[in-house]
ZAMIBA-389691 format. One record per residue (C-alpha): residue in one letter; x, y, z. Coordinates in pm, whole numbers, plus 32768, in hexadecimal, padded with zeros to 4 digits. Example, Ala and Ser with C-alpha at 12.3 -4.5 7.8 and 13.67 -1.06 7.14 Angstrom:
2
a84CE7E3E830C/s85577F9682CA/
end
This chain:
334
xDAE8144F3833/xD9C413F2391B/xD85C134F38A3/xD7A913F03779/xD62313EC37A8/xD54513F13671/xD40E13E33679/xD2CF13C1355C/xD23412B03487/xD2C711D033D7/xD23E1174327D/xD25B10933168/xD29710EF3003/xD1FF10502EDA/xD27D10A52D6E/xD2BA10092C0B/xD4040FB32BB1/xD4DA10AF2B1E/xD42911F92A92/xD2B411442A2F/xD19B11DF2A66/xD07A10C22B33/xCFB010B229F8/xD11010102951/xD1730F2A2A75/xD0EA0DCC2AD5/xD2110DAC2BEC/xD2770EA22D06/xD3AC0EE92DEF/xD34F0F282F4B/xD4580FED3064/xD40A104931A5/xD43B11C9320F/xD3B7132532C2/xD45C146332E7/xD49514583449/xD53412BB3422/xD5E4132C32D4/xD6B6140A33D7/xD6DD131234C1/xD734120933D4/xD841130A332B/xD902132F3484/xD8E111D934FA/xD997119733D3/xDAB7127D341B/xDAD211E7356B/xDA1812823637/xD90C11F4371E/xD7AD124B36E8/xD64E11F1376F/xD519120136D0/xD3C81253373A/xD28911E33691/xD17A11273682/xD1690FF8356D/xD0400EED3509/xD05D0DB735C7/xD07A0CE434C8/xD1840C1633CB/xD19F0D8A3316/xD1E90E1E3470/xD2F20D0234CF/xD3980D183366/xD39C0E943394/xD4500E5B3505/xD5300D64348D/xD5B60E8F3379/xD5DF0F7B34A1/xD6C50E5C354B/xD7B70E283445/xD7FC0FBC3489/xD84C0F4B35F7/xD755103E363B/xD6C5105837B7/xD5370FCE3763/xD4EB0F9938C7/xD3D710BC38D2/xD333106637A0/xD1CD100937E3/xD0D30F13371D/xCF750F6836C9/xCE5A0EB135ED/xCE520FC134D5/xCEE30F6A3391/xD0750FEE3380/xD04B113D3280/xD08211483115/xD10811E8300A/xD0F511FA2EA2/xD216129E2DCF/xD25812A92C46/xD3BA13472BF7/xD3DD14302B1A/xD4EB14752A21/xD58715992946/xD43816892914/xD36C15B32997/xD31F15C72B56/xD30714C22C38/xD1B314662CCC/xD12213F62E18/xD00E13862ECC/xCFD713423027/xCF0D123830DE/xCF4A12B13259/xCE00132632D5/xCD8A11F9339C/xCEE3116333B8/xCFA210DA3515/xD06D122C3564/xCF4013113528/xCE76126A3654/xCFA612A43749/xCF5A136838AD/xD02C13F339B2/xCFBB13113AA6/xD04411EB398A/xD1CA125A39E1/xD2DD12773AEC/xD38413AF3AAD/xD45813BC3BFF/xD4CD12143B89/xD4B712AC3A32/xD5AF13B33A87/xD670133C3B89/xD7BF13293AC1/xD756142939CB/xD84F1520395E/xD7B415C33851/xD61215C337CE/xD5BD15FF3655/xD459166E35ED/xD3C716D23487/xD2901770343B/xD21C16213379/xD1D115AC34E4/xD0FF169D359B/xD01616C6344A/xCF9D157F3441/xCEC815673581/xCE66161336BA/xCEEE14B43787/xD07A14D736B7/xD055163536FF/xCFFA16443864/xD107150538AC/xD1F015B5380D/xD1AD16F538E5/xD1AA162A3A0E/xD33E1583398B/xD3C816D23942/xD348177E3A9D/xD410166D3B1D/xD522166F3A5F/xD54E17D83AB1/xD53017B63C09/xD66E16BF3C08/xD74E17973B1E/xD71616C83A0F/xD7B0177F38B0/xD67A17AB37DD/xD66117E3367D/xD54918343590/xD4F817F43427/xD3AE18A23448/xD34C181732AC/xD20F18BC32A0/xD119182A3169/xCFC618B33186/xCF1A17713113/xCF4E16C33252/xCEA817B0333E/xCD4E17223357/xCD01170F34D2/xCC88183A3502/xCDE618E335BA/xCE641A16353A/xCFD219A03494/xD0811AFD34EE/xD0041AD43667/xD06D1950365D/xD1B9198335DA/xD2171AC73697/xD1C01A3F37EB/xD2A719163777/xD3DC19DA36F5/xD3C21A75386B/xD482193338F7/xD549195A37B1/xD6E5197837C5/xD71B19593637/xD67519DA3519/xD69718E333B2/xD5DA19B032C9/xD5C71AD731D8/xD5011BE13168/xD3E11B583138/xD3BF1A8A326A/xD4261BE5334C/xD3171CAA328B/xD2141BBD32E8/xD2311BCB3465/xD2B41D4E3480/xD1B21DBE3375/xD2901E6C328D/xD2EA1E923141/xD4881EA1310E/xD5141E2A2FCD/xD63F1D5B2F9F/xD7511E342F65/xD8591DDA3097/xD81A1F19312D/xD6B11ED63161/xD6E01D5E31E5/xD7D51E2632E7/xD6D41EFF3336/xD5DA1E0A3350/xD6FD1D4F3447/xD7001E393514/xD5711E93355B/xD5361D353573/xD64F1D0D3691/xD5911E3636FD/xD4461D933740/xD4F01C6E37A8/xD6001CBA3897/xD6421B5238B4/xD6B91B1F376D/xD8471B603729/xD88F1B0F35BC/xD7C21AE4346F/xD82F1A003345/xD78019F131FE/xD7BD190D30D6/xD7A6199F2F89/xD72618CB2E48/xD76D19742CF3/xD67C18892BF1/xD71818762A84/xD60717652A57/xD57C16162B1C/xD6A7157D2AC2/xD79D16872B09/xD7CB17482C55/xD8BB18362D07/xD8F118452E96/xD97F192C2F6D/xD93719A230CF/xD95E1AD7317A/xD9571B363311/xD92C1C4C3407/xD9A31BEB354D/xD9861D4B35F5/xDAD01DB435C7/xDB221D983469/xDA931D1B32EC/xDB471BEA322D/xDADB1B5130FE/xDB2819F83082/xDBA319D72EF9/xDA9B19292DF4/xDA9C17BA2DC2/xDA4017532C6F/xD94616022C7F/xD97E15E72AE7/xD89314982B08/xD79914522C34/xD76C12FA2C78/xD64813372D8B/xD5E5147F2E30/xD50E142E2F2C/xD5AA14653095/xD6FF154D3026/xD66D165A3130/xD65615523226/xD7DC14C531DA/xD8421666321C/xD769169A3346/xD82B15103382/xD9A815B33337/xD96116E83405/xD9271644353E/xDA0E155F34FD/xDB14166A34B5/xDAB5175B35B8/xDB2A161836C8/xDC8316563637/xDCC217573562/xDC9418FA3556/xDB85197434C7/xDC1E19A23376/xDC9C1867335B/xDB3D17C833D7/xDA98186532AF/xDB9317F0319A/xDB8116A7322F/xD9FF16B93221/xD9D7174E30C4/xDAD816213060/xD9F5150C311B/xD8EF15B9304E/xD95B159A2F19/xD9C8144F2F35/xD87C13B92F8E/xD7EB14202E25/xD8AB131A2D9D/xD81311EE2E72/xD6B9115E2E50/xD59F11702F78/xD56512613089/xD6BB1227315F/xD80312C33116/xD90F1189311D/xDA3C12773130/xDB4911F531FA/xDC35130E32A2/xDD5B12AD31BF/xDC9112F3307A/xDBFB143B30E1/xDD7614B33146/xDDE314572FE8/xDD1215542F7C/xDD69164F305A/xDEB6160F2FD1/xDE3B16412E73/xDE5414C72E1F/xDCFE15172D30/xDD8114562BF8/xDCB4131E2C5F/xDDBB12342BDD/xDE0D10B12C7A/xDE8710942DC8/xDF870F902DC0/
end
C-alpha cells in the first residue's frame, strides 16, 4: 500500500464533559480533528502511511496540534503555518431523544486563508498512491477550493487512485461559487464514489429514493456523467434514537449490487467522525481486500468508532476483524 494523501483543515474541538449542555459546564474536553485528518488518522492507525495537507496557526495550539499528528507517524512535512488562529468547534452531545449540537468557529481560522501558491503538490504527491477529498473542503473558501483543484489535476495526471466523499451541507457555501458546479468539476478527477442518495442527487439533480433499486440506478447515471468513476459505496444509518444506531453499507461497483448486514450500536459513546472511520476502512480495505470484503471491513471500522470519545477512530486492525468475525459481545480480552 503506497502513500495516502489527505488533505483539509484541521480543527479543534471544544465540549463539556459527558452529555452537558455549556450553560451546565464550568470545565471542557478539547480533541483535535477534521473530516479529511479523521481519515487519515483512521488508516495511519491500521498501518498504513499517510500525509497530510493543511495549513495550521503558528502558534503553541498549532505545535500541540502537530505534535498529535506525530504520535500517528503521520507524514506532516507539507503542512504549512500561518498567523490565523487554528479553527474551532463547539459540540454538546446529545443523548436518548435528545440531538447533539454544534457550533463552528472556522471563518477566519489558519486553513481558511490557504492558496495554491501556499503548497507543493508535485513534493506533496510525489509518493502518493491514493488522494481523498470531501465536500467539507472545497465549501469553505475559494483559496481550499482552488488548491484543492490545482492537487487533484495533479493527482490525476500521475494515476493517482482518487476518491470522493463529496458531503455536501448547504451552510458552508458562502463564497459566492455555485456548490453543484464546484463539486461536479471535482468528482471529474474522481475514481471512487463514498456517498448515498442524497449526496448523488445533489450533483446529478435528481430525485431517487432509497429503495436499492434506485441507489443502483442512481450508480449507474452517476458513473454515467462521470466515466472516471468505477464503484460507489454508501453507508447506511438506521436511528432508533441519539443513543441507539444501526449501520450497514451497500455498493455498486458496475458489475453487480452487495449489501453489508446491520450492526446494532445499542449505546453510542461519541458520534462525531463514524463516516470518516468508513470512508477510513474502505480505503483501507480496498488496498487488500475485494470489494465486498472492503465494505464489511468499513461498516465494522464504523461502528466501532461510536464507542470511543473525540473525532478519531482508535480501531486497531485486530479489533475491527473481531467484529467481522462476530466477536460483538464486548466482553474482557484476556
Amino acid at each position: 500500500m503506497g502513500q495516502i494523501i489527505t488533505f483539509g483543515e484541521v480543527l479543534m474541538r471544544l465540549s463539556p464533559l459527558g452529555n452537558k449542555k455549556f450553560i451546565q459546564a464550568n470545565t471542557l474536553e478539547f480533541y483535535f480533528g477534521g473530516t479529511e485528518l479523521n481519515v487519515g488518522l483512521s488508516i495511519a492507525n491500521f498501518g498504513g502511511s499517510v500525509k497530510h495537507i493543511t495549513c495550521i496557526s503558528d502558534d503553541f495550539i498549532g505545535d500541540t496540534a502537530i505534535a498529535y499528528l506525530n504520535k500517528f507517524n503521520l507524514d506532516t512535512s507539507a503542512i504549512v503555518r500561518s498567523n490565523r488562529p487554528l479553527g474551532v468547534y463547539f459540540l454538546e452531545v446529545g443523548a436518548v431523544m435528545r440531538s447533539s449540537s454544534i457550533s463552528y468557529n472556522r471563518s477566519h481560522s489558519a486553513f481558511s486563508g490557504i492558496r495554491p501558491d501556499m503548497v507543493d503538490w508535485e513534493s506533496a504527491l510525489e509518493n502518493g498512491s491514493w488522494f481523498h477529498w470531501t465536500g467539507i473542503t472545497p465549501a469553505l473558501t475559494k483559496g481550499s477550493f482552488d488548491t484543492l483543484r490545482e492537487g487533484l489535476q495533479l493527482a490525476s495526471e500521475k494515476g493517482i487512485q482518487i476518491s470522493a466523499d463529496p458531503t455536501y451541507r448547504s451552510g458552508l457555501w458562502q463564497y459566492g461559487v455555485d456548490a453543484n458546479e464546484a463539486l461536479t468539476e471535482l468528482l471529474h478527477y474522481s475514481t471512487l464514489f463514498i456517498g448515498g442518495i442524497n449526496e448523488m442527487n445533489e450533483v446529478l439533480g435528481t430525485t431517487y429514493g432509497y429503495s436499492n433499486e434506485e441507489f443502483i440506478e442512481a450508480s449507474k447515471k452517476l458513473m454515467t456523467a462521470f466515466p472516471s468513476i468505477s464503484k460507489v459505496f454508501d453507508k447506511i444509518r438506521t436511528s432508533i434514537n441519539a443513543s441507539w444506531h444501526k449501520i450497514r453499507a451497500r455498493m455498486w461497483n458496475g458489475e453487480e449490487f452487495r449489501e453489508t448486514e446491520d450492526l446494532d450500536i445499542t449505546h453510542i459513546v461519541d458520534r462525531i467522525g463514524t463516516g470518516d472511520a468508513f470512508a477510513a476502512g474502505l480505503i483501507y480495505g480496498l488496498q487488500q481486500f475485494d470489494d465486498y470484503k472492503s465494505m464489511e471491513f468499513a461498516s465494522a471500522a464504523c461502528a466501532l468508532k461510536h464507542t470511543y470519545q473525540g473525532d478519531v477512530n482508535y480501531a486497531t486492525i485486530h479489533e475491527v476483524t473481531k467484529i467481522l468475525e462476530g466477536n460483538v459481545s464486548g466482553r474482557f480480552t484476556r
